[in-house]
FIVO-286404 format. One record per residue (C-alpha): residue in one letter; z, x, y. Coordinates in steps of 0.25 Angstrom, whole numbers, padded with zeros to 4 digits, always signed. Last residue first. Layout:
aZXY...
This chain:
x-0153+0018-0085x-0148+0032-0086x-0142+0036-0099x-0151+0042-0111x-0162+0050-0114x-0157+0061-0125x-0161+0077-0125x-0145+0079-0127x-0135+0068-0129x-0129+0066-0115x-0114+0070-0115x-0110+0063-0100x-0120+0059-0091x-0118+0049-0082x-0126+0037-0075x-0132+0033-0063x-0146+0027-0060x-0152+0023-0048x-0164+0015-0051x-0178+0021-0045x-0181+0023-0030x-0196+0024-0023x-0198+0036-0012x-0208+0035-0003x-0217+0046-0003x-0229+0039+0001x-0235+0043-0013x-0222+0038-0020x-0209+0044-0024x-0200+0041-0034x-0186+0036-0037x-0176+0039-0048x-0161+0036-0045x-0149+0045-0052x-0134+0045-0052x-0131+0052-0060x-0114+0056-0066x-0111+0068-0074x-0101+0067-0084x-0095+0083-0087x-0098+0090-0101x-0108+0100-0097x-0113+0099-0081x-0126+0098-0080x-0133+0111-0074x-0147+0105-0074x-0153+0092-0068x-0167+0089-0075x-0174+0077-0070x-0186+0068-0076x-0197+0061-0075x-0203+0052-0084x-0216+0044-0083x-0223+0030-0083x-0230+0019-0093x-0222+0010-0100x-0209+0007-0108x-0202+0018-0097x-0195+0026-0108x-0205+0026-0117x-0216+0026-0109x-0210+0040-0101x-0210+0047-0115x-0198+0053-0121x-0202+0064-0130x-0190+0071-0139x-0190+0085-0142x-0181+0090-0154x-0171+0083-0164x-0160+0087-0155x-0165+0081-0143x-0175+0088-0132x-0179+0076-0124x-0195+0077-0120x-0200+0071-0108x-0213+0060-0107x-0224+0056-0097x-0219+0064-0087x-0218+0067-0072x-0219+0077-0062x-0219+0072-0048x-0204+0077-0047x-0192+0074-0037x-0177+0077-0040x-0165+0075-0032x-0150+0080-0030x-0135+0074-0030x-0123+0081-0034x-0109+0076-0035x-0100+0086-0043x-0087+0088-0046x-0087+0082-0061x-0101+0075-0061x-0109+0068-0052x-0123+0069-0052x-0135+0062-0042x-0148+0061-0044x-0160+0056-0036x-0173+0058-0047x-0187+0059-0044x-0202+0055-0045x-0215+0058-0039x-0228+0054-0034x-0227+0040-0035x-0238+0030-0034x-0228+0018-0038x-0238+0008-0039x-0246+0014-0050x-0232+0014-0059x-0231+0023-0071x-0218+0020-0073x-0206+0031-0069x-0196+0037-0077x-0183+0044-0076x-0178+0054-0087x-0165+0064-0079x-0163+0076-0087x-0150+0083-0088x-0145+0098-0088x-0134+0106-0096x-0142+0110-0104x-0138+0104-0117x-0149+0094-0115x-0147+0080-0108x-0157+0069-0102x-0159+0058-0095x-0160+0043-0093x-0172+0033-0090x-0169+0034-0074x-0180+0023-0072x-0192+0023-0060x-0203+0010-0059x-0192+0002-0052x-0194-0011-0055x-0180-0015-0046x-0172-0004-0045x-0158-0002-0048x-0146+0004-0040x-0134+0015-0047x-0123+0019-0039x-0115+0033-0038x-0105+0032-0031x-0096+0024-0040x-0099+0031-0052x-0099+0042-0047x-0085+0040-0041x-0076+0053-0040x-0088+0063-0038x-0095+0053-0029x-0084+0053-0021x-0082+0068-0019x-0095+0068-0014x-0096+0056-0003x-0108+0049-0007x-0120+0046+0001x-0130+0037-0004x-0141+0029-0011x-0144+0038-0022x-0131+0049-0022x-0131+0060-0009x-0117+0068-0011x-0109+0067+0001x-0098+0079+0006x-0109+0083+0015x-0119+0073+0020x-0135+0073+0014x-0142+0064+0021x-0135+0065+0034x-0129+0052+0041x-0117+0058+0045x-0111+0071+0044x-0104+0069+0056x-0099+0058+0063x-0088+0064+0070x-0083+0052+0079x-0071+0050+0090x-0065+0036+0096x-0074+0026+0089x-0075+0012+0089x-0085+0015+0102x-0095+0018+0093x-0104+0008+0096x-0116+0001+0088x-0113-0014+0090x-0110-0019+0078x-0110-0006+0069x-0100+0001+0073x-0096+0013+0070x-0106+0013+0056x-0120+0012+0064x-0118+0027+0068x-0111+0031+0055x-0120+0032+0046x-0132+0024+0039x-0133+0011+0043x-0141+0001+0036x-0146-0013+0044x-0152-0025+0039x-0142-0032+0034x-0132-0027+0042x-0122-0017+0041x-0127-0010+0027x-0120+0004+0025x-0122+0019+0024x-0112+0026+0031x-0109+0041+0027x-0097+0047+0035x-0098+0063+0032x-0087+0065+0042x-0084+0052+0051x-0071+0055+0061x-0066+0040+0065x-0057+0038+0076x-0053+0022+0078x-0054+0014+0087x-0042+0006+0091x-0046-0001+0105x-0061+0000+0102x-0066-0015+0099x-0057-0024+0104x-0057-0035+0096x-0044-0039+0093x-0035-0026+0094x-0025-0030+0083x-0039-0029+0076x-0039-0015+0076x-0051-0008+0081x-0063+0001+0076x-0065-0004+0062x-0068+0004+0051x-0080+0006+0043x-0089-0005+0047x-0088-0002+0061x-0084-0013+0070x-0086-0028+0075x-0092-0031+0061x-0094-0030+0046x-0102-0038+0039x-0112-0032+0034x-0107-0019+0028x-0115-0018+0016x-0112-0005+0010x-0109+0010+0011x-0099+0020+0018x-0099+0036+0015x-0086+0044+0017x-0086+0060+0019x-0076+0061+0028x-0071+0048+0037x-0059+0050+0046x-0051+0039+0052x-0042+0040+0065x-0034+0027+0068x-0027+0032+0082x-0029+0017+0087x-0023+0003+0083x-0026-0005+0071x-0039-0002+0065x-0049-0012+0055x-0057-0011+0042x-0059+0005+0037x-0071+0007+0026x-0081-0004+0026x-0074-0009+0039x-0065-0023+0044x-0062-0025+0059x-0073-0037+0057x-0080-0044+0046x-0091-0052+0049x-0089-0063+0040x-0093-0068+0025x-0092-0053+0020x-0102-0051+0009x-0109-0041+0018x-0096-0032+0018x-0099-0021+0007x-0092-0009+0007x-0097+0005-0001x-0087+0015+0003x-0087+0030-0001x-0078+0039+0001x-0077+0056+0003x-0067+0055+0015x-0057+0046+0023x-0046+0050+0031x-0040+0040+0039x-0029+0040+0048x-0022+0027+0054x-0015+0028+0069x-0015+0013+0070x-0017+0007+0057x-0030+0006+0050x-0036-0007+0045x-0042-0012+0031x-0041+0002+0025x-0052+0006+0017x-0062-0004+0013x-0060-0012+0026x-0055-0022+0029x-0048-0028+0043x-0054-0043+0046x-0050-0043+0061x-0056-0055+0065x-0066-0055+0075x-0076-0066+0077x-0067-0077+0073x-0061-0083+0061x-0073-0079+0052x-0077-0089+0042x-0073-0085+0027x-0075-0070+0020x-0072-0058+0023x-0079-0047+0016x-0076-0031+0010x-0086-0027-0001x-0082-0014-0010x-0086-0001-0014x-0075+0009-0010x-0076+0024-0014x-0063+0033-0010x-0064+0047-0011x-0052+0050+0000x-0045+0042+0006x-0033+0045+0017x-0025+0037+0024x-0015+0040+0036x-0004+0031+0042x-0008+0017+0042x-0014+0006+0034x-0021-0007+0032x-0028-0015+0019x-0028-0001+0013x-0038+0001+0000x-0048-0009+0000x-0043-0013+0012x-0038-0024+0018x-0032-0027+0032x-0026-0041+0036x-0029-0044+0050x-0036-0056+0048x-0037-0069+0039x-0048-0079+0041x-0059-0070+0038x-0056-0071+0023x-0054-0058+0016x-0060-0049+0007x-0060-0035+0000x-0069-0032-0013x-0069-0019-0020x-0081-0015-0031x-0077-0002-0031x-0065+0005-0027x-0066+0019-0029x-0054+0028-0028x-0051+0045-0026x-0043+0044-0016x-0031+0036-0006x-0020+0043+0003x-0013+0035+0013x-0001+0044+0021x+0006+0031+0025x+0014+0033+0040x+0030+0032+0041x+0033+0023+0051x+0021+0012+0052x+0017+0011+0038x+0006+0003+0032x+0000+0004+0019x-0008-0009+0016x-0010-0010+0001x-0016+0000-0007x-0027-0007-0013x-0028-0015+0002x-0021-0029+0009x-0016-0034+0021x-0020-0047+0016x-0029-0058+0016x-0041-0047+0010x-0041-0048-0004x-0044-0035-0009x-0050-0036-0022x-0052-0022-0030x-0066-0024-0040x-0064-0009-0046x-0053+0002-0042x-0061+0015-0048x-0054+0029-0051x-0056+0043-0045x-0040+0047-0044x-0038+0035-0037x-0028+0042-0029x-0018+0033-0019x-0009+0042-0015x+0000+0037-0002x+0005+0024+0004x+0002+0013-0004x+0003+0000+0004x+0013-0013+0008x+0012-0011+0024x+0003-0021+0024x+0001-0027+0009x+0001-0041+0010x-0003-0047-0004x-0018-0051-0009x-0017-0045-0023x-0027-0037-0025x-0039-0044-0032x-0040-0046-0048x-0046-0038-0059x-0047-0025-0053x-0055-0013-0063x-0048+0000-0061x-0051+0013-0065x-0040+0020-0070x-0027+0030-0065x-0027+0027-0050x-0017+0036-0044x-0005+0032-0034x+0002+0045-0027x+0014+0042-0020x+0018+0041-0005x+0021+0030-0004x+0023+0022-0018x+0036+0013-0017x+0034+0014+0000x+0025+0002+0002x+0035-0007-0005x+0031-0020-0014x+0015-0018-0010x+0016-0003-0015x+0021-0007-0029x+0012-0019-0029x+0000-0011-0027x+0002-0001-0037x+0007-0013-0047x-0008-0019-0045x-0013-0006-0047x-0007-0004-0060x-0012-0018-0065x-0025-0013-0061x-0025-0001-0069x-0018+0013-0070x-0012+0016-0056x-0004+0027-0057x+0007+0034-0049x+0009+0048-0046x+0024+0053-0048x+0022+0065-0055x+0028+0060-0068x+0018+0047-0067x+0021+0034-0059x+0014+0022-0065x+0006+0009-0062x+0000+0004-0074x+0008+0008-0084x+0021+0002-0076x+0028+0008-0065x+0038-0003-0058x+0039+0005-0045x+0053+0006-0038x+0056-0001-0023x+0060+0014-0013x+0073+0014-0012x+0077+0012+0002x+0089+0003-0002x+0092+0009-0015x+0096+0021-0006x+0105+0012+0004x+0113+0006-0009x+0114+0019-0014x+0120+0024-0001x+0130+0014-0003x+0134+0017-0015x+0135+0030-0012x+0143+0027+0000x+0152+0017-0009x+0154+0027-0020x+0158+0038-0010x+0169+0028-0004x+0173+0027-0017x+0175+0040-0020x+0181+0042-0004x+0192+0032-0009x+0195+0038-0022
């Protein structure tokens, strides 16, 4: 009797111990949910919102699982503004190709998507994919310092890896400046990287706007914002960088070279970057554009000296593997597979004398592109084109198409037999069609254009229509239609 209650007590006992380093339970709900194989889902705001409480109540509830983002979503109201260092997701974060729109990050905290992981013991293995965030918006007052924010990580440490991100936002800090140096530690990324930090980043895209800020912003970056200590190592594959980036100062304006426990040492902490296929295309200035990664180390003063070791390659060229060449830039393949309608960006143009009028389809498994042009004695040109790009299933492809043959009119095969369209009817005026055929369109599968007109005058200058882009899906055959 004695040694039964004596096990009673140990078990007891030990129980007691157990439910002591249990691990705080997750309230699932339709919108934030653990299926059968253990992933969890994210189906809405409301379920993001529960996401984030989960991990902000106890950093361990969710490492190490898998989180998927079941919809696009749409916010309605800023992230809540709570302290979140060392309150953040560690592991799986997979958008699985879907859309976080209007994401508010106020900056006064430590604060990110996905919280501030931060472990000193056992490192976080960070893993985020497949996610656009567009139309996202960070700020802070200059008054308040040394608290990171990210778009996606306010801080971190350990290892993170991203993979098919695409970012459009505008980072700013608003108010007077406290002094000439504040640490203001954004960026779109991670807002500042730990000591001993790794970064793999490949096939994304970030288009950041900074001109809005109402201060020079410093130790903040388009893509990586300030780095604590040394032994930081990022690597950067098949990644392009757009946008305004006025307003940032004293480093580079995709991450910064020191930590601001340093003050304003400038390269105590550098980090090591390798830069494979890096395309940077940005506004500094108002008057200047940079194009690679020359001007993008430092931008102040022109030095290097943030950097420790450099491979650089694949910069800077027109046509950069891994890239596919849409109007106006360089976009990472894989990417723009994921995200057309992301990457893929119309522009207008003012009394332009070019219009994409639509385009036809046959059972041929081939499309016709219909522009037109007005007869327009100014112009002078001497021939006409289409810029084309085509998304569809696993496929990116981009390719041109010059003519000097144009036409007054072009017949549309319908079922009640051929149908003359004349350039006066489609343009209200005088002027011609012409036109482009792609072939070997794929049956039954969306394609995505994006298409921009242009000609070429007797000087040989090339003059740009609207972009247009728009999808094709079951066309009614021999029909104008879509486009603009």
């Amino acid at each position: 009797m004695k040694n039964k209650l004596l096990s009673i007590i140990l078990a007891v006992a030990m129980l007691a111990s157990m439910c002591s380093m249990m691990i705080v339970p997750v309230s699932a709900s339709d919108n934030f949910y653990e299926d059968n194989d253990g992933v969890w889902h994210i189906v809405n705001e409301a379920g993001l919102l529960e996401f984030r409480e989960t991990f902000i109540a106890s950093q361990a509830t969710l490492r190490n699982a898998t989180v998927v983002l079941d919809n696009d979503i749409t916010m309605t109201d800023p992230l809540p503004t709570v302290e979140t260092y060392g309150k953040g997701f560690i592991g799986i974060f997979d958008g699985q190709g879907h859309t976080i729109s209007n994401l508010v990050i106020n900056g006064e905290k430590n604060n990110g998507l996905l919280g501030t992981p931060y472990d000193a013991t056992n490192l976080p293995e960070l893993t985020v994919k497949n996610l656009a965030l567009v139309n996202a918006s960070m700020s802070r007052a200059a008054s308040i310092t040394k608290q990171p924010s990210g778009f996606i990580f306010g801080q971190a440490n350990g290892t993170a890896t991203f993979d098919n991100i695409y970012i459009q936002g505008s980072i700013a800090v608003t108010g007077d400046a406290i002094d000439g140096n504040a640490s203001n530690a954004m960026g779109a990324l991670i807002g500042t990287l730990n000591q001993g930090m790794v970064v793999n980043v490949s096939n994304s895209y970030f288009d950041i706007n900074t001109k809005d800020s109402s201060v020079i912003m410093w130790r903040s970056g388009a893509i990586f914002g300030g780095t604590v200590r040394g032994g930081i190592q990022m690597n950067l594959t098949n990644c392009a960088l757009y946008g305004d980036l006025s307003n940032f100062a004293g480093y580079s304006y995709y991450w910064s070279g020191s930590g601001y426990s340093q003050g304003n040492g400038l390269t105590a902490y550098a980090p090591v970057l390798t830069a494979k296929n890096f395309v940077v295309d940005t506004v500094i200035s108002d008057t200047v554009t940079t194009t690679g990664l020359a001007k993008g180390l430092d931008f102040q003063s022109g030095s290097s000296d943030h950097l420790t070791e450099q491979d650089v390659s694949g910069l800077d060229a027109a046509d950069v593997e891994g890239f596919t060449k849409t109007v106006g830039h360089l976009v990472p393949t894989s990417l723009l597979k994921m995200f057309p309608e992301h990457c893929l960006e119309e522009s207008d143009v003012t009394d332009s004398i070019l219009e994409l009028e639509g385009y036809q389809t046959d059972n041929t498994n081939k499309i016709r592109l219909v522009a037109t042009i007005a007869d327009d004695n100014t112009a002078n040109y001497k021939s006409v084109g289409f810029e084309v790009v085509a998304v569809y299933g696993d496929n990116a492809k981009s390719t041109s198409f010059s003519t000097s043959t144009v036409y007054t009119s072009i017949n549309a095969n319908t079922a009640t037999g051929d149908t003359a369209i004349t350039a006066q009817s489609l343009i209200g005026g005088n002027g011609y069609i012409f036109a482009m055929i792609i072939g070997n369109m794929p049956a039954n599968t969306p394609v995505t254009f994006q298409v921009k007109t242009y000609y070429i005058d007797a000087n040989d200058a090339q003059t740009d229509g609207a972009t247009v882009v728009f999808t094709v899906d079951e066309i009614p055959s021999g029909t104008v239609s879509g486009g603009k």
